[in-house]
PDB file of N, CA, C, O and CB in Angstrom:
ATOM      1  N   UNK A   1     119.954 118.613 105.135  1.00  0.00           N
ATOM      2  CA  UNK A   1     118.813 117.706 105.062  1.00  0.00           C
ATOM      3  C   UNK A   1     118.875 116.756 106.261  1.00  0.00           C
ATOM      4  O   UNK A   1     119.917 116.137 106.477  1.00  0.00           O
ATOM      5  CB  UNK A   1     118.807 116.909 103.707  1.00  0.00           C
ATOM      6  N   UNK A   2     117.819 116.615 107.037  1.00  0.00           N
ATOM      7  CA  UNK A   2     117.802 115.571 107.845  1.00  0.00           C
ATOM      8  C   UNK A   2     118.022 113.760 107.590  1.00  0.00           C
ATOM      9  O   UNK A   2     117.360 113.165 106.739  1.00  0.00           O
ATOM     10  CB  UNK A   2     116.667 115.857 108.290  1.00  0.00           C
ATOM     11  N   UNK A   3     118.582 113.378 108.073  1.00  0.00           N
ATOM     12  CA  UNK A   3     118.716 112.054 108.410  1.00  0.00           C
ATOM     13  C   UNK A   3     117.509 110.482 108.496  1.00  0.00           C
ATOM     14  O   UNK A   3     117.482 109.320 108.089  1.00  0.00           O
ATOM     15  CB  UNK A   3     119.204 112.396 109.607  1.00  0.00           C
ATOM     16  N   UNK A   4     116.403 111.729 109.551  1.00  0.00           N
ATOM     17  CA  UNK A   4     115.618 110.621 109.977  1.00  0.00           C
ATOM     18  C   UNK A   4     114.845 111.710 110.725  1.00  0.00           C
ATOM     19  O   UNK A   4     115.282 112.808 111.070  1.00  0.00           O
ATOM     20  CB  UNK A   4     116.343 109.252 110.812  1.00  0.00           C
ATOM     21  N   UNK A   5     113.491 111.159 110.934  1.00  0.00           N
ATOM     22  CA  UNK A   5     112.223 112.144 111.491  1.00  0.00           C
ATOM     23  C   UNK A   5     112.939 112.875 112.683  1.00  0.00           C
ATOM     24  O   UNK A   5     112.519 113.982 113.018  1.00  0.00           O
ATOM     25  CB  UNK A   5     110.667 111.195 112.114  1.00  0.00           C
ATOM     26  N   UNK A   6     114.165 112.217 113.440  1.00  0.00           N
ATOM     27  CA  UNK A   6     114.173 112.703 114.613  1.00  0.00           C
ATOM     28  C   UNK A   6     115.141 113.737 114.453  1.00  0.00           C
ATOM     29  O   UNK A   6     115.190 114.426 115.472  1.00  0.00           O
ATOM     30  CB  UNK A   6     114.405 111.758 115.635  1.00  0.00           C
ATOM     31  N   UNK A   7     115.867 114.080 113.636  1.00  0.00           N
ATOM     32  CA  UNK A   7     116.947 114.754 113.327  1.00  0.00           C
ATOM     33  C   UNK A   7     115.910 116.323 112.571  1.00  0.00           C
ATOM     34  O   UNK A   7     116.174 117.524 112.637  1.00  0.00           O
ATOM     35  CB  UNK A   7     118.136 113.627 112.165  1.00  0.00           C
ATOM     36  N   UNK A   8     114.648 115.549 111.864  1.00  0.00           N
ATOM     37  CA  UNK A   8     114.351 116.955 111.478  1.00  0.00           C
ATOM     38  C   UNK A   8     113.296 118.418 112.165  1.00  0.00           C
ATOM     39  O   UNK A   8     112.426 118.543 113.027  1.00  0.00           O
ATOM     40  CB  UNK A   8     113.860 116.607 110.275  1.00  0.00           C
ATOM     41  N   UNK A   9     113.884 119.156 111.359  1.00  0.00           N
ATOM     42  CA  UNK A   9     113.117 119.890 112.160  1.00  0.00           C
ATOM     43  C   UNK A   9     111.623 120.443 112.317  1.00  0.00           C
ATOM     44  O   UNK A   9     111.144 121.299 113.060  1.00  0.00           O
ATOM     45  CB  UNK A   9     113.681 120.635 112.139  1.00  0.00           C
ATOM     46  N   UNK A  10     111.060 119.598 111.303  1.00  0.00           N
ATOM     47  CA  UNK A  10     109.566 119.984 111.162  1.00  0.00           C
ATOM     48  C   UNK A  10     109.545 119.030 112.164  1.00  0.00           C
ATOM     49  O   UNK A  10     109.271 119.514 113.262  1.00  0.00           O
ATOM     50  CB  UNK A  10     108.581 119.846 109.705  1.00  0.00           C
ATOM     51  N   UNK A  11     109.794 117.528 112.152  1.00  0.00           N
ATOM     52  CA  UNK A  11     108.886 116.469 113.297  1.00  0.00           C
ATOM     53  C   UNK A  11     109.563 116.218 114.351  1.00  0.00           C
ATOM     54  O   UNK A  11     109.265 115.323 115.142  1.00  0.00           O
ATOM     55  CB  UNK A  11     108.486 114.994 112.827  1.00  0.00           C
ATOM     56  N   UNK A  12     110.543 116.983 114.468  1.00  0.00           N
ATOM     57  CA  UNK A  12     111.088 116.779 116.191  1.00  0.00           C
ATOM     58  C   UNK A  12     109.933 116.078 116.881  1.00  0.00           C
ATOM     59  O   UNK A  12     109.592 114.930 117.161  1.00  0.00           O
ATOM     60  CB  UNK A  12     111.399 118.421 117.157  1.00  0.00           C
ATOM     61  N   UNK A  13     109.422 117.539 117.042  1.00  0.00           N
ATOM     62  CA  UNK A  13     108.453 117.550 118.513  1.00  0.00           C
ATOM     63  C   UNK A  13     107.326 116.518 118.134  1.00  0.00           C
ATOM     64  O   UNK A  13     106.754 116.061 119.123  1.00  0.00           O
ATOM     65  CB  UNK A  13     107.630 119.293 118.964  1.00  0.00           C
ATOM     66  N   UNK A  14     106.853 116.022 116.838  1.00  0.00           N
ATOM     67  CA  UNK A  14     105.753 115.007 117.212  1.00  0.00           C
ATOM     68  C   UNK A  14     106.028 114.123 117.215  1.00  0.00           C
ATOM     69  O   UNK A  14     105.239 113.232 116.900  1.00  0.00           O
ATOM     70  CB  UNK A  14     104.790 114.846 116.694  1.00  0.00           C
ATOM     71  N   UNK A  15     107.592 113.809 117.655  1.00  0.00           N
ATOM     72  CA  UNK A  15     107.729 112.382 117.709  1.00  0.00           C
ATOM     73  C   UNK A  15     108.175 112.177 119.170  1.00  0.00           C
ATOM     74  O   UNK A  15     108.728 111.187 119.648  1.00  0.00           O
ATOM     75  CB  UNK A  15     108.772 111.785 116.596  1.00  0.00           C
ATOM     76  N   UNK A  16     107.753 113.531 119.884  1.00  0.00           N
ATOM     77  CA  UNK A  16     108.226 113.217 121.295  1.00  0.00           C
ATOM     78  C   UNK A  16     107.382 113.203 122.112  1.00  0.00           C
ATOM     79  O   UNK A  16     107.667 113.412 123.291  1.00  0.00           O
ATOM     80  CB  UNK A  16     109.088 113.965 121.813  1.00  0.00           C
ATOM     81  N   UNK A  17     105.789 112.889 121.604  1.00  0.00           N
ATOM     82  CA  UNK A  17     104.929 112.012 122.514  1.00  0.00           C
ATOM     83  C   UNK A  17     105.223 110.865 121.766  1.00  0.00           C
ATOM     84  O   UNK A  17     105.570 110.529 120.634  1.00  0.00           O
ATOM     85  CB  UNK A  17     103.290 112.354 122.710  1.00  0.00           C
ATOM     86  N   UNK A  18     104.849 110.254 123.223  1.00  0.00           N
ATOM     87  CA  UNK A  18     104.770 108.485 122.683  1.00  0.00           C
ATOM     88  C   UNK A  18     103.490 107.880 122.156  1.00  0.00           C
ATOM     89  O   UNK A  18     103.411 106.701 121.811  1.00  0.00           O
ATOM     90  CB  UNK A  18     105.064 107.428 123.952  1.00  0.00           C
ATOM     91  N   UNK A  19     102.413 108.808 122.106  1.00  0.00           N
ATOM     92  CA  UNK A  19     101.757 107.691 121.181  1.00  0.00           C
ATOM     93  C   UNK A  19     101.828 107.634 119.826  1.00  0.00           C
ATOM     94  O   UNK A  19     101.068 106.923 119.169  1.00  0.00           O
ATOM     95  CB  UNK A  19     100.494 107.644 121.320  1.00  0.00           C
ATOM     96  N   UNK A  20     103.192 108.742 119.052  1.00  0.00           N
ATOM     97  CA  UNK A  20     103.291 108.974 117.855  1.00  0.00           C
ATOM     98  C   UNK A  20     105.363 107.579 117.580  1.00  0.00           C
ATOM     99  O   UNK A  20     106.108 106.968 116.813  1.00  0.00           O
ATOM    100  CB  UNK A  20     103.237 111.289 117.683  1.00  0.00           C
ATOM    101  N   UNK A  21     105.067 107.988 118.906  1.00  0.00           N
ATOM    102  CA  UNK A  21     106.940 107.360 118.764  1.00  0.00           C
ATOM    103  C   UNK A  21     106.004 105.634 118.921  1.00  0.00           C
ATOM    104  O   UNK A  21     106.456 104.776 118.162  1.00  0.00           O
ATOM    105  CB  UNK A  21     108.710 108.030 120.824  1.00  0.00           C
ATOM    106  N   UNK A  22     105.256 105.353 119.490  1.00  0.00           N
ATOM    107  CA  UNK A  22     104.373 103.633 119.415  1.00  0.00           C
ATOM    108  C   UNK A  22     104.171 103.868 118.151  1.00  0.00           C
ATOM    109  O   UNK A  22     105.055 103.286 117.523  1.00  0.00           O
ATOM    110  CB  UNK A  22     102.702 103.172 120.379  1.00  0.00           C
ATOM    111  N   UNK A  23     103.257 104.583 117.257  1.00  0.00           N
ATOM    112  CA  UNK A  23     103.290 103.903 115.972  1.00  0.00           C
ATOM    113  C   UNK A  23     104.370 103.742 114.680  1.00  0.00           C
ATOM    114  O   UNK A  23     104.177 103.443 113.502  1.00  0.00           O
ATOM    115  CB  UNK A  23     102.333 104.387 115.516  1.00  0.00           C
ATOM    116  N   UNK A  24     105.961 104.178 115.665  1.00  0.00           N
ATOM    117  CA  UNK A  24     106.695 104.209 114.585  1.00  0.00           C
ATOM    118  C   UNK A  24     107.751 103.348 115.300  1.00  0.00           C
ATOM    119  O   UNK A  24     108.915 103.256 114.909  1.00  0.00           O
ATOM    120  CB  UNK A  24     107.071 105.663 113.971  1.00  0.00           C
ATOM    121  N   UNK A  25     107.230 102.706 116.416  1.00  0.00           N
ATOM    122  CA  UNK A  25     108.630 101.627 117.080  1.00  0.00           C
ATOM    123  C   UNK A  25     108.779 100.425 116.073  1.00  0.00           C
ATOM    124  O   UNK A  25     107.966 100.159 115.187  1.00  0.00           O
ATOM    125  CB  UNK A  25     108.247 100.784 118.888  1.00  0.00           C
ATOM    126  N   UNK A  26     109.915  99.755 116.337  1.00  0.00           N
ATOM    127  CA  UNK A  26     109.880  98.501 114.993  1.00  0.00           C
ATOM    128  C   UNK A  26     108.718  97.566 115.092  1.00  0.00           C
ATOM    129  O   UNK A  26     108.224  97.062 114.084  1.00  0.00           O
ATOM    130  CB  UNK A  26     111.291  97.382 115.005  1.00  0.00           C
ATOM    131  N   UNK A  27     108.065  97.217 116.887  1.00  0.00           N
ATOM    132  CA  UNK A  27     107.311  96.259 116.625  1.00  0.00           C
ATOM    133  C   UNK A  27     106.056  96.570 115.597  1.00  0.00           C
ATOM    134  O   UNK A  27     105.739  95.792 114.697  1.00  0.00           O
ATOM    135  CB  UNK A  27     106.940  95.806 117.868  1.00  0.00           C
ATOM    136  N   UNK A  28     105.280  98.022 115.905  1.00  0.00           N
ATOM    137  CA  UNK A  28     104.394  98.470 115.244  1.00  0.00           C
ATOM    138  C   UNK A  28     104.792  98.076 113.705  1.00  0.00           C
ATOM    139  O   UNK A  28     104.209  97.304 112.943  1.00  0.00           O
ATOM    140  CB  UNK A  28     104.230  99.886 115.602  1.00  0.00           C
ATOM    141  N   UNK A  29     105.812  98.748 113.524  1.00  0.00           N
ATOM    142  CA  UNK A  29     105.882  98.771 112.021  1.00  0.00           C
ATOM    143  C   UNK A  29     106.210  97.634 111.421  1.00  0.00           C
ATOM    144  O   UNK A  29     106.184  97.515 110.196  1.00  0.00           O
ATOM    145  CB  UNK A  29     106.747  99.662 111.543  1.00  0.00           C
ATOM    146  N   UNK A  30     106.577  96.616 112.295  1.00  0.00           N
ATOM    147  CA  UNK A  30     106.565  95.519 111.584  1.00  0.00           C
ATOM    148  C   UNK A  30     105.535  94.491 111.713  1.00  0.00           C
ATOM    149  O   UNK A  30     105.609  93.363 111.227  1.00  0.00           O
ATOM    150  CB  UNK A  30     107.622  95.024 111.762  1.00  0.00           C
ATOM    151  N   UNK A  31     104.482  95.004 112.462  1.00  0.00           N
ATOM    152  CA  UNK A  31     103.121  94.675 112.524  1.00  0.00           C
ATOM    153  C   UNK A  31     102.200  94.873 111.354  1.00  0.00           C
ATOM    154  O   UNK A  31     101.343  94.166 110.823  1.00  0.00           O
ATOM    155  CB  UNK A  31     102.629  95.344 113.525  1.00  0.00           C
ATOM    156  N   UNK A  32     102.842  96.512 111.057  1.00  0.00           N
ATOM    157  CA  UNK A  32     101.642  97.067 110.118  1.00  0.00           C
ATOM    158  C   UNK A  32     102.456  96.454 108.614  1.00  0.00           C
ATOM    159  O   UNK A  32     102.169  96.886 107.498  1.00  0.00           O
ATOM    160  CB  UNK A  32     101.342  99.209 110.232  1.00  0.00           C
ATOM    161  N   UNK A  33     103.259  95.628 108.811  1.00  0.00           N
ATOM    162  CA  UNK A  33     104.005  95.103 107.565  1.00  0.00           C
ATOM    163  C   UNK A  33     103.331  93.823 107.438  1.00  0.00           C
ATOM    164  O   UNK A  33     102.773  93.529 106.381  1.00  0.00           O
ATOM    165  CB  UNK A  33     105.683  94.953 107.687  1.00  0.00           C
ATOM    166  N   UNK A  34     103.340  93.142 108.306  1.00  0.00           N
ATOM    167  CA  UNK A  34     102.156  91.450 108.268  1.00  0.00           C
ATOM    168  C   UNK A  34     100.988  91.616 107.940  1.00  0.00           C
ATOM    169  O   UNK A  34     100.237  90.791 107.418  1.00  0.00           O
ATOM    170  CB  UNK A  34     101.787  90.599 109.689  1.00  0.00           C
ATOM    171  N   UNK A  35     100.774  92.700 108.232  1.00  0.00           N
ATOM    172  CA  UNK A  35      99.152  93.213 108.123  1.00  0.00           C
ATOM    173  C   UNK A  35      98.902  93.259 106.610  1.00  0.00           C
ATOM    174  O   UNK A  35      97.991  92.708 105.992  1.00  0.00           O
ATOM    175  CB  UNK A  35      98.814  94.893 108.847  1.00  0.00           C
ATOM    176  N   UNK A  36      99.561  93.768 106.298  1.00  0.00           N
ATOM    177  CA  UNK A  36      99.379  94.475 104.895  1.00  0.00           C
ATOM    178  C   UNK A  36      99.606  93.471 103.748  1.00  0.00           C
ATOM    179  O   UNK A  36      99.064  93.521 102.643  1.00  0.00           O
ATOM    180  CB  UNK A  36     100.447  95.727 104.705  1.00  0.00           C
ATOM    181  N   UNK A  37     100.674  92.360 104.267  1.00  0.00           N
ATOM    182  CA  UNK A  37     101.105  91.291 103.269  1.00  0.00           C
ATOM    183  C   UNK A  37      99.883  90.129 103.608  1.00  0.00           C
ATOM    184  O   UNK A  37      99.511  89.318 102.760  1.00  0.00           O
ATOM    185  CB  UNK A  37     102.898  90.688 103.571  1.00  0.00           C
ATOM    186  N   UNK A  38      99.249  90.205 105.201  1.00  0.00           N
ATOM    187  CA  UNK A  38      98.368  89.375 105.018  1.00  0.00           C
ATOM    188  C   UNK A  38      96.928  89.877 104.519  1.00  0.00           C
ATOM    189  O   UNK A  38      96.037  89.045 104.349  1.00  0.00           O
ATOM    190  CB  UNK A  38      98.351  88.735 106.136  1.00  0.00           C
ATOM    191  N   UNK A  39      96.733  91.068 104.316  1.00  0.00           N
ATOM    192  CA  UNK A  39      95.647  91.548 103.220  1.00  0.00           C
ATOM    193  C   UNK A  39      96.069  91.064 101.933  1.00  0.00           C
ATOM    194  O   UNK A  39      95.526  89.999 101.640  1.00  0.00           O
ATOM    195  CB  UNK A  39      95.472  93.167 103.105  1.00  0.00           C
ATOM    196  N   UNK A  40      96.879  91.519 101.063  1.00  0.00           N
ATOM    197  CA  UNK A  40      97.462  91.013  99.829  1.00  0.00           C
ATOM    198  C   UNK A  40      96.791  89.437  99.666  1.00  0.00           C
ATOM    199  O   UNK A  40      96.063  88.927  98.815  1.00  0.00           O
ATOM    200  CB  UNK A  40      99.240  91.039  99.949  1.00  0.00           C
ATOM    201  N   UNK A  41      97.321  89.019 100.727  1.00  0.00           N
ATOM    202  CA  UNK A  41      97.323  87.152 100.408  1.00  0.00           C
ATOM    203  C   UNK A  41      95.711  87.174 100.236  1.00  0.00           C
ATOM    204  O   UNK A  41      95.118  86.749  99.244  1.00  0.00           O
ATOM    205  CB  UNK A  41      98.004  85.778 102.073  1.00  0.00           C
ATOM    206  N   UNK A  42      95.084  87.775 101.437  1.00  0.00           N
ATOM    207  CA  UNK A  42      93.647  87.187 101.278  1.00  0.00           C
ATOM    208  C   UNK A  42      93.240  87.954  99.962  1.00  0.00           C
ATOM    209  O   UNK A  42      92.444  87.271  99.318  1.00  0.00           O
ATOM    210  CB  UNK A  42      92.528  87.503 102.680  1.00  0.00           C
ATOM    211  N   UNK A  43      93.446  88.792  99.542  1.00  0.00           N
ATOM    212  CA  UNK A  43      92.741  89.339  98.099  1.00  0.00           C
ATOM    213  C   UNK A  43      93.736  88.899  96.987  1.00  0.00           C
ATOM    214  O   UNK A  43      93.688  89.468  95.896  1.00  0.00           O
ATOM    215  CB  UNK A  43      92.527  91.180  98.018  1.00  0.00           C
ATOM    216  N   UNK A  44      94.600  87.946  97.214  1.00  0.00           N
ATOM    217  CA  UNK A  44      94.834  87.597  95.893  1.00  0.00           C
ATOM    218  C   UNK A  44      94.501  86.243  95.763  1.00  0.00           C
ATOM    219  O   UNK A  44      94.600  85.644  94.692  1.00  0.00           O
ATOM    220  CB  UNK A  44      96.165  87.857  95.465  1.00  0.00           C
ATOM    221  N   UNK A  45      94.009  85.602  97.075  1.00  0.00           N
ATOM    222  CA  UNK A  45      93.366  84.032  96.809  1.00  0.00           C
ATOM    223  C   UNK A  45      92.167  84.239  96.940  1.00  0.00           C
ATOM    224  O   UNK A  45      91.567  83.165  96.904  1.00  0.00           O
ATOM    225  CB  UNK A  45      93.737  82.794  97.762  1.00  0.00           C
ATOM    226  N   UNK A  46      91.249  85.417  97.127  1.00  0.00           N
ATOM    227  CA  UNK A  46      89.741  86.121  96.535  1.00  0.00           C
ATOM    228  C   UNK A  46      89.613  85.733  95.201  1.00  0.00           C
ATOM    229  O   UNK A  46      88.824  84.877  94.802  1.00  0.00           O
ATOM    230  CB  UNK A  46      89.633  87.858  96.526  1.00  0.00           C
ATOM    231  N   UNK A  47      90.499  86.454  94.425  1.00  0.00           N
ATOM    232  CA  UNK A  47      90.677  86.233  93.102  1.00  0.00           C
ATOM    233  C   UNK A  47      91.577  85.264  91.945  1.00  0.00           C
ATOM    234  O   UNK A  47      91.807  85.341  90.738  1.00  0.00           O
ATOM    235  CB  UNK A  47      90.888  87.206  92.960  1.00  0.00           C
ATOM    236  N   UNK A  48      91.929  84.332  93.052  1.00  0.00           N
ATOM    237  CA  UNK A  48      92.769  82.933  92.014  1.00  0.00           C
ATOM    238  C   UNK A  48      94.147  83.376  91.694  1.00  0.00           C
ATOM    239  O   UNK A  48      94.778  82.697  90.883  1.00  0.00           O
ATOM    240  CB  UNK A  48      91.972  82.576  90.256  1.00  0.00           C
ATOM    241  N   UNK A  49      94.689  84.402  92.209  1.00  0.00           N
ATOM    242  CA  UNK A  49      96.347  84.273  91.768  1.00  0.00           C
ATOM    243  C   UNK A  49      97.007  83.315  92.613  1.00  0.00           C
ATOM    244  O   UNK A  49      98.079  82.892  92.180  1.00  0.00           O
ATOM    245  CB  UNK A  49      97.242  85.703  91.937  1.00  0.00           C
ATOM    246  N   UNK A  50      96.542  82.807  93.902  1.00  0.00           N
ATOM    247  CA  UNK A  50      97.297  82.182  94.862  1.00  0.00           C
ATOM    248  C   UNK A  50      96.091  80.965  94.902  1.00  0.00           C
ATOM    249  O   UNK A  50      95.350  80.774  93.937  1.00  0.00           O
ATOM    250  CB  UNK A  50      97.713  83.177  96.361  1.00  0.00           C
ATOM    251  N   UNK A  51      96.021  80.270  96.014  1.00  0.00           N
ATOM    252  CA  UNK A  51      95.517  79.175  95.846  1.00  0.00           C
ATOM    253  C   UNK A  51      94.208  79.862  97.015  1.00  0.00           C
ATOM    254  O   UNK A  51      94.459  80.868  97.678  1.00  0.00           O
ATOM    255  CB  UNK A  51      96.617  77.709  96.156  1.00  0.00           C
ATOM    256  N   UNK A  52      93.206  79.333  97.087  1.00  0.00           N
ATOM    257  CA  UNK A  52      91.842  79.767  97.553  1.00  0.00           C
ATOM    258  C   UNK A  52      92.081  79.447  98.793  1.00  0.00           C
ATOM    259  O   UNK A  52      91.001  79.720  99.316  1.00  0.00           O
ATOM    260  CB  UNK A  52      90.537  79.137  96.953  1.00  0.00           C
ATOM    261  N   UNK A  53      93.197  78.798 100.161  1.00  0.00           N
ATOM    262  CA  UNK A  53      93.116  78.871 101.435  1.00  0.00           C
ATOM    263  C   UNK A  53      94.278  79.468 101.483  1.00  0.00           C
ATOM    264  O   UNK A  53      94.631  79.881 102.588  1.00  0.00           O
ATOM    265  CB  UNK A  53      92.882  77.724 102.210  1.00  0.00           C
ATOM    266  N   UNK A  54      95.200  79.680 100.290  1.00  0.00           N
ATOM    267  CA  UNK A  54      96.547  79.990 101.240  1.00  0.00           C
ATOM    268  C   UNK A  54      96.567  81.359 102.034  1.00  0.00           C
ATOM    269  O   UNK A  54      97.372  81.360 102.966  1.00  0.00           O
ATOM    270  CB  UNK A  54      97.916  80.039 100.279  1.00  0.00           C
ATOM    271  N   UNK A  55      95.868  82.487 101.861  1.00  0.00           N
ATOM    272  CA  UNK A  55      95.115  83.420 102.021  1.00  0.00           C
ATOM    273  C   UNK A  55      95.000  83.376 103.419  1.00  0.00           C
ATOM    274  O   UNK A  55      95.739  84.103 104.082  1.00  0.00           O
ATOM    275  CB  UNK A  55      93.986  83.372 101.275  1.00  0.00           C
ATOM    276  N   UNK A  56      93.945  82.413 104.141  1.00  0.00           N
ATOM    277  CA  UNK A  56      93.319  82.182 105.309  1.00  0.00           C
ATOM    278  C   UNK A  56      95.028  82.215 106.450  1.00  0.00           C
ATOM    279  O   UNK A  56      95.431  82.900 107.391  1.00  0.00           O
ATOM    280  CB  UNK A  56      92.216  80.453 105.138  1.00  0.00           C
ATOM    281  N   UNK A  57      95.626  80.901 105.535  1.00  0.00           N
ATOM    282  CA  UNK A  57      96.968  80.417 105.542  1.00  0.00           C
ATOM    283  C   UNK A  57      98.034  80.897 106.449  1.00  0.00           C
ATOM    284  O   UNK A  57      98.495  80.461 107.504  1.00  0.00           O
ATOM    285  CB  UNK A  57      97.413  80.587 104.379  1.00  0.00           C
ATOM    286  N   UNK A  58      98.310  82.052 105.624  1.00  0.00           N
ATOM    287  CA  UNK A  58      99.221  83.363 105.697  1.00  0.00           C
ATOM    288  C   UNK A  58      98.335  84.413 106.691  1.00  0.00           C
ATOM    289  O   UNK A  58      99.072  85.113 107.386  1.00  0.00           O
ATOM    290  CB  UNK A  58      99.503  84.105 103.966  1.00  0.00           C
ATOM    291  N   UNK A  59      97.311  84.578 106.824  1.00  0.00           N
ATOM    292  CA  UNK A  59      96.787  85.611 107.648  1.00  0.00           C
ATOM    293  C   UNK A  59      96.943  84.842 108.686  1.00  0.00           C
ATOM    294  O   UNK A  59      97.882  85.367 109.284  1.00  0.00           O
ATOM    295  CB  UNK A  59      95.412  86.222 107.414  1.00  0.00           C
ATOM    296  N   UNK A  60      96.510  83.643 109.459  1.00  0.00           N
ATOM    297  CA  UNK A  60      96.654  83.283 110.767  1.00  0.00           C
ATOM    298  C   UNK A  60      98.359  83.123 111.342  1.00  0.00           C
ATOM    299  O   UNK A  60      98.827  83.232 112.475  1.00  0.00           O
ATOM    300  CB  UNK A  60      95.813  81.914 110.856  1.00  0.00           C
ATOM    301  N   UNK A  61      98.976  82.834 110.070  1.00  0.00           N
ATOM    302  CA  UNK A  61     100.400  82.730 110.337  1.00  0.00           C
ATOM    303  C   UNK A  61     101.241  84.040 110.828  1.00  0.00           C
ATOM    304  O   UNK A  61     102.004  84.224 111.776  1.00  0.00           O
ATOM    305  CB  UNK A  61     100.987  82.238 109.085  1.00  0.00           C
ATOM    306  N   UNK A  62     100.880  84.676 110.017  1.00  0.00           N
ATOM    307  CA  UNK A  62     101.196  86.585 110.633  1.00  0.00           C
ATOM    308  C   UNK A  62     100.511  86.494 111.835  1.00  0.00           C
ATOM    309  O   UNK A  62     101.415  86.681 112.650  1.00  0.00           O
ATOM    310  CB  UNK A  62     100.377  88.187 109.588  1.00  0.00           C
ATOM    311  N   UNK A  63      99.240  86.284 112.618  1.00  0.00           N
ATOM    312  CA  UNK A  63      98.667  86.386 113.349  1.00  0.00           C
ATOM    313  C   UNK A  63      99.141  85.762 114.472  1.00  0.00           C
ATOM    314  O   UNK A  63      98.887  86.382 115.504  1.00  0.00           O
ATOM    315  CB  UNK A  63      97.751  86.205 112.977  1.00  0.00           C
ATOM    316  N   UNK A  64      99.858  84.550 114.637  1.00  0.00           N
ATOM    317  CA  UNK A  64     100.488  84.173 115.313  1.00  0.00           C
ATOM    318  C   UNK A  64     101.853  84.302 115.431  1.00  0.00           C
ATOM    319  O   UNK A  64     102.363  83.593 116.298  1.00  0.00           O
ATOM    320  CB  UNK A  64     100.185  83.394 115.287  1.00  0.00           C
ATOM    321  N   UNK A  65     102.635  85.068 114.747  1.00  0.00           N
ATOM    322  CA  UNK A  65     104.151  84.697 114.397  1.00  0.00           C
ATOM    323  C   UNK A  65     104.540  86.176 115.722  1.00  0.00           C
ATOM    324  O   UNK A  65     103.829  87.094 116.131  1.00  0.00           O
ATOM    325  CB  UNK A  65     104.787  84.937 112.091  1.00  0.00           C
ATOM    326  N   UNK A  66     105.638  85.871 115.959  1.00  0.00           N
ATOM    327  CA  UNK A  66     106.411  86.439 117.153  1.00  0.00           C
ATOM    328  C   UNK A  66     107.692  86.838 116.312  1.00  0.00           C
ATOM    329  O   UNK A  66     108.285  86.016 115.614  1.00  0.00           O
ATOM    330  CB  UNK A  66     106.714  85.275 118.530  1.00  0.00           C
ATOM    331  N   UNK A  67     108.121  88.333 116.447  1.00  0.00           N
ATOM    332  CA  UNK A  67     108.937  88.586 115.810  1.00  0.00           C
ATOM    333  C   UNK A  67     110.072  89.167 116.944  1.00  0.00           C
ATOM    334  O   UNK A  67     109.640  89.583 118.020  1.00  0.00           O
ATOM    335  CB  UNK A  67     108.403  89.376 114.725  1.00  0.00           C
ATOM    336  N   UNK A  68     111.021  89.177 116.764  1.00  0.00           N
ATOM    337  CA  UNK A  68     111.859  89.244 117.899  1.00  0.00           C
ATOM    338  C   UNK A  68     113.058  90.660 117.458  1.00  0.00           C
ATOM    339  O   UNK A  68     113.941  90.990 118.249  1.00  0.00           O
ATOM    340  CB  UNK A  68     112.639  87.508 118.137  1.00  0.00           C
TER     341      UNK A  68
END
């Protein structure tokens, strides 16, 4: 059993263009991780589980935050 996409043998090869190896570098993926937690926020202060700006809050904060 493989390890990790790069070890196997179905996705060798599509991970050896780079515009498939960009959407799986850490920055991407830890992009598409803010992204996703700052959707959450705005649809759960849509609907009153969180407070009605923290939403706005958290999305500009992902939006600005620099991850290193």
């Amino acid at each position: 059993m493989a390890g990790s996409a790069l070890d196997s043998r179905l996705f060798q090869n599509l991970l050896e263009r780079k515009e498939i190896r960009d959407v799986f570098a850490d920055s991407s993926y830890t992009q598409y991780m803010m992204d996703i937690e700052a959707a959450l926020a705005r649809a759960q202060s849509a609907v009153g589980i969180i407070p009605s700006e923290a939403g706005q809050i958290i999305t500009e904060a992902f939006r600005t935050a620099t991850i290193e």
